[in-house]
MARPA-791824 format. One record per residue (C-alpha): residue in one letter; y, z negated, x; residue number from 1. Coordinates in steps of 0.5 Angstrom, whole numbers. Example, Ala and Ser with C-alpha at 12.3 -4.5 7.8 and 13.67 -1.06 7.14 Angstrom:
2
<node r="A" v="-9" w="-16" u="25" k="1"/>
<node r="S" v="-2" w="-14" u="27" k="2"/>
This chain:
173
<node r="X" v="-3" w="20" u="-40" k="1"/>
<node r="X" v="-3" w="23" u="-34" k="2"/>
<node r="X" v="-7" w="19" u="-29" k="3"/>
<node r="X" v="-1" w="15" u="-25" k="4"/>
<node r="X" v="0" w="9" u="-18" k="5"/>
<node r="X" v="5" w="7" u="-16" k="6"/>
<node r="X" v="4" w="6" u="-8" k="7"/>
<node r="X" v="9" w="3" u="-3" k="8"/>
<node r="X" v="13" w="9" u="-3" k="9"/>
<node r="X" v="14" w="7" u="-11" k="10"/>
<node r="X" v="14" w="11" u="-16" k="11"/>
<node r="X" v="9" w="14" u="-21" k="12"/>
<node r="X" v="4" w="19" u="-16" k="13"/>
<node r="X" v="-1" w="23" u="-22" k="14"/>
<node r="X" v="-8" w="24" u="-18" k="15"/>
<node r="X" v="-8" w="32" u="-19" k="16"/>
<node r="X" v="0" w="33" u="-16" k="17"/>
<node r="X" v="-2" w="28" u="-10" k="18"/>
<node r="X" v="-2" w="33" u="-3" k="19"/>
<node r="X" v="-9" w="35" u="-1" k="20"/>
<node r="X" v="-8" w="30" u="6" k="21"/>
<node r="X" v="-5" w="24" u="1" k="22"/>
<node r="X" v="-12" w="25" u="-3" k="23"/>
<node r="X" v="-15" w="25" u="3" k="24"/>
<node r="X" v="-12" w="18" u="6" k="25"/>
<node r="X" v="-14" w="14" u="0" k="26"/>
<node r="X" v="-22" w="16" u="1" k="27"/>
<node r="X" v="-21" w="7" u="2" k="28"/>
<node r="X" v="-19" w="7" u="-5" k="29"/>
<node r="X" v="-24" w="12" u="-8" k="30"/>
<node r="X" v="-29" w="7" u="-5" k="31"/>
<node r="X" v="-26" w="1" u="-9" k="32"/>
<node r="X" v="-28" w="4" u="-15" k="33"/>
<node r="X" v="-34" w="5" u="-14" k="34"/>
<node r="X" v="-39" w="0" u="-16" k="35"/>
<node r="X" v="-43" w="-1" u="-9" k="36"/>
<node r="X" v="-36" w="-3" u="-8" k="37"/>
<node r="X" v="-36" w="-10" u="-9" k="38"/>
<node r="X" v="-43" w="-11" u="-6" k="39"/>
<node r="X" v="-41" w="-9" u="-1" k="40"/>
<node r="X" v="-34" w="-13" u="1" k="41"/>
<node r="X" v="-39" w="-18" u="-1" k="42"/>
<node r="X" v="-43" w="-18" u="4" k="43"/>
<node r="X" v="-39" w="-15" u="9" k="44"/>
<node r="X" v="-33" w="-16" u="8" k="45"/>
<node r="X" v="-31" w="-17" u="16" k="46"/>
<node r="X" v="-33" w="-11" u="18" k="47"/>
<node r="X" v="-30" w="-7" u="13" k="48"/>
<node r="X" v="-24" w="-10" u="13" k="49"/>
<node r="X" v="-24" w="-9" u="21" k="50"/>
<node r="X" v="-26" w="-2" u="20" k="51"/>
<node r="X" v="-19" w="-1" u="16" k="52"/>
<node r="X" v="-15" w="-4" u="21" k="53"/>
<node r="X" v="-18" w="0" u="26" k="54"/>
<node r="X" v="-15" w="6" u="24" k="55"/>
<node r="X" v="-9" w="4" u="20" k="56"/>
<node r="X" v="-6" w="1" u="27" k="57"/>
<node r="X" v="-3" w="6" u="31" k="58"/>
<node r="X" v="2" w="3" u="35" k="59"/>
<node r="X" v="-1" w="-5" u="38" k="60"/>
<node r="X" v="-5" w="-4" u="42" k="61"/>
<node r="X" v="-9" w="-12" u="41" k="62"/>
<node r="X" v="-9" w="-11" u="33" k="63"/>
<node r="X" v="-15" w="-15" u="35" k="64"/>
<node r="X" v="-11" w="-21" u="36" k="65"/>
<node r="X" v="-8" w="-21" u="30" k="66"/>
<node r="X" v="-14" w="-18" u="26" k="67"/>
<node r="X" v="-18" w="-25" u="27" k="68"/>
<node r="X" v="-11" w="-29" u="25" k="69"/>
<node r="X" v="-11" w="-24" u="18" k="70"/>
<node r="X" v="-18" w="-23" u="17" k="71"/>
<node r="X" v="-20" w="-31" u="15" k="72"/>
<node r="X" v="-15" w="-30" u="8" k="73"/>
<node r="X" v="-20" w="-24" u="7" k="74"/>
<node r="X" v="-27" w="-30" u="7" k="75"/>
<node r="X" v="-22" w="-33" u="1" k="76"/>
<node r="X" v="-27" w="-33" u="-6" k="77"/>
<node r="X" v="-23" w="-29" u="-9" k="78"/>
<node r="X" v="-20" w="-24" u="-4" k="79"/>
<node r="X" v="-27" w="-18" u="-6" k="80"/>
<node r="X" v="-26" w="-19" u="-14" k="81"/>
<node r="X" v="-17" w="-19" u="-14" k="82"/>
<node r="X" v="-18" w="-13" u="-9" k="83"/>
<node r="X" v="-22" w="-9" u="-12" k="84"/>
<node r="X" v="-19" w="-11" u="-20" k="85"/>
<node r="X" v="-13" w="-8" u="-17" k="86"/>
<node r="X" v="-14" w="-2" u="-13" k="87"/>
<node r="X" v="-19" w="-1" u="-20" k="88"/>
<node r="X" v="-12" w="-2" u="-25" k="89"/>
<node r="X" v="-8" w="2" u="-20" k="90"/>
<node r="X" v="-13" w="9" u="-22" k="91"/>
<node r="X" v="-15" w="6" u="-29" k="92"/>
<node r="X" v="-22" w="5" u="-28" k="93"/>
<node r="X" v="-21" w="-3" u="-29" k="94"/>
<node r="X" v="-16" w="-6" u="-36" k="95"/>
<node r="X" v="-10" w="-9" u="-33" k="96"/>
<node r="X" v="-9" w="-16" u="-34" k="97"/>
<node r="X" v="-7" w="-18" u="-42" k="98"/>
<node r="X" v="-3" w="-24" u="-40" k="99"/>
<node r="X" v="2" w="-19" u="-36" k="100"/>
<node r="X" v="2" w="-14" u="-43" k="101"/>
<node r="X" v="10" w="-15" u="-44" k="102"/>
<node r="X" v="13" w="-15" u="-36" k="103"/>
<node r="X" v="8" w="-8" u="-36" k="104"/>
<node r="X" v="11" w="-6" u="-41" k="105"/>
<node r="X" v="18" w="-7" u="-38" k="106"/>
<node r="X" v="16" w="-3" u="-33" k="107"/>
<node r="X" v="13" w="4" u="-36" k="108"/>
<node r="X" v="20" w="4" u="-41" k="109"/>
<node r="X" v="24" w="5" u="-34" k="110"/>
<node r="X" v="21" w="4" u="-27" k="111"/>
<node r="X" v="28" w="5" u="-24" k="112"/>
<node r="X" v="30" w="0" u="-19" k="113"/>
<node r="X" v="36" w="-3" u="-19" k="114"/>
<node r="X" v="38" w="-6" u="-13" k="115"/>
<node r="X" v="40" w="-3" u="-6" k="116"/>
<node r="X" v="33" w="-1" u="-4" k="117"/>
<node r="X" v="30" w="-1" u="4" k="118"/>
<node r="X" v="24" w="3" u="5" k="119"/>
<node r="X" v="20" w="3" u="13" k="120"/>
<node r="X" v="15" w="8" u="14" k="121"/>
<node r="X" v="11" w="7" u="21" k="122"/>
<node r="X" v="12" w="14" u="24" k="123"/>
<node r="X" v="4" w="15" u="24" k="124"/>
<node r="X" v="2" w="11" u="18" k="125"/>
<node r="X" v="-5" w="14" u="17" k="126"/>
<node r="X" v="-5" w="11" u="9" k="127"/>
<node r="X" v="1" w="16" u="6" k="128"/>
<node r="X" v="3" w="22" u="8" k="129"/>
<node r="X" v="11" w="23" u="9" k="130"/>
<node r="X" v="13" w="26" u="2" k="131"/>
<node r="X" v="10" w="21" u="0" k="132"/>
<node r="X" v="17" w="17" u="0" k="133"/>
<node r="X" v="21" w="23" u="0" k="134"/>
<node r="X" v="25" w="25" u="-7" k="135"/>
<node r="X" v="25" w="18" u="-9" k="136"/>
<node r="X" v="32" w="17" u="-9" k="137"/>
<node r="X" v="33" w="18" u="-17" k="138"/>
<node r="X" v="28" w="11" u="-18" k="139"/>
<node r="X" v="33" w="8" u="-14" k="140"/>
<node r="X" v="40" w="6" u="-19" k="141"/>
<node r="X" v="43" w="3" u="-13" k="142"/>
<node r="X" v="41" w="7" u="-7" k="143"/>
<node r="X" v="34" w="8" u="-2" k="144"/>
<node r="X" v="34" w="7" u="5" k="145"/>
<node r="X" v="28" w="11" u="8" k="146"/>
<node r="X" v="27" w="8" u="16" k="147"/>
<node r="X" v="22" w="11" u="19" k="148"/>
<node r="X" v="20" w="6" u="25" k="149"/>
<node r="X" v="16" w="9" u="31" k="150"/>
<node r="X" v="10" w="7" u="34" k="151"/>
<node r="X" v="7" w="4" u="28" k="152"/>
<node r="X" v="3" w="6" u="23" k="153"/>
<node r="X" v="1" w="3" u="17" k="154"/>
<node r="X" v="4" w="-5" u="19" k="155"/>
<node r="X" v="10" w="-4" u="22" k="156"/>
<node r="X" v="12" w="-11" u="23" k="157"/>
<node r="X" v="7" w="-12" u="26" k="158"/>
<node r="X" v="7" w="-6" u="31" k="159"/>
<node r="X" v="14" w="-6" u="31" k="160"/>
<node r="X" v="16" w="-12" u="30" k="161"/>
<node r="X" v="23" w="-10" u="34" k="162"/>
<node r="X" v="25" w="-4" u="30" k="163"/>
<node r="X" v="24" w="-8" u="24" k="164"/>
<node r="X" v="28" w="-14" u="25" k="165"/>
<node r="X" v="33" w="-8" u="28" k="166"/>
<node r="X" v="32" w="-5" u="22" k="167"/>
<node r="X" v="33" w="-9" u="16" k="168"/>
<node r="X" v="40" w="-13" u="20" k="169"/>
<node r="X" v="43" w="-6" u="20" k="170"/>
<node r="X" v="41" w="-5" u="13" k="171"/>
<node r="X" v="44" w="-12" u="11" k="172"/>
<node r="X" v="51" w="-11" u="14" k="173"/>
């Protein structure tokens, strides 16, 4: 089985058809799959996370603000352990979780998604690149809807919060 993640733009992306620049913008999840990883955000989690947020946001020009709000969640207990399983799970370098076996297995016999489906993309998101979202349209049975929102990178909402809100409203009509 070829190697497979499914990322925000949904579908099953194999490691060795992803586009060079895509490969590139996911050097964070290389990271995480590298065992110096968890000491790492262990002890240095703040910084790290910052570090990210600093290159993902594109159009606000006080993420910093927001960054201090948001960056507490990251000092949960938890958060290093469950972040790192996930991104490990997503490249299968880590077991997915036993107690989830059955709704994964609902999943991989059709990923198809069944309701009408909105997709934002931050117009200089520096995480996926355009195509990334492109051609999708089969995965969705009942229609998908990419908006790109300008000025906002990789957290529209929070860049953008205008285009969003504009957005989803017009989508729901």
């Amino acid at each position: 089985m070829p190697l497979c993640c499914p990322v925000v733009a949904w579908g099953r992306n194999e490691l060795l058809k992803l586009p060079e620049e895509q490969l590139h913008m996911y050097w964070y999840q290389w990271f995480f799959g590298a065992a110096l990883a968890e000491e790492r955000l262990m002890n240095e989690r703040i910084t790290f996370t910052r570090y990210i947020w600093s290159i993902w946001i594109t159009g606000l020009a006080n993420w910093q603000s927001n960054f201090e709000q948001t960056g507490k969640s990251f000092l949960n207990g938890d958060w290093v352990v469950i972040t790192l399983h996930s991104y490990q799970v997503r490249w299968e370098l880590a077991a997915k979780d036993h107690l989830y076996q059955k709704i994964d297995g609902e999943i991989e016999k059709d990923i198809c998604i069944r309701v009408p489906t909105l997709v934002l993309r931050g117009d200089s998101d520096p995480v996926a690149v355009p195509q990334m979202y492109e051609g999708k349209e089969e995965l969705f049975k009942n229609g998908y809807m990419l908006r790109r929102i300008s000025n906002a990178g990789h957290f529209p909402q929070r860049e953008n919060p205008q285009a969003v809100s504009d957005a989803i409203l017009s989508f729901l009509k």
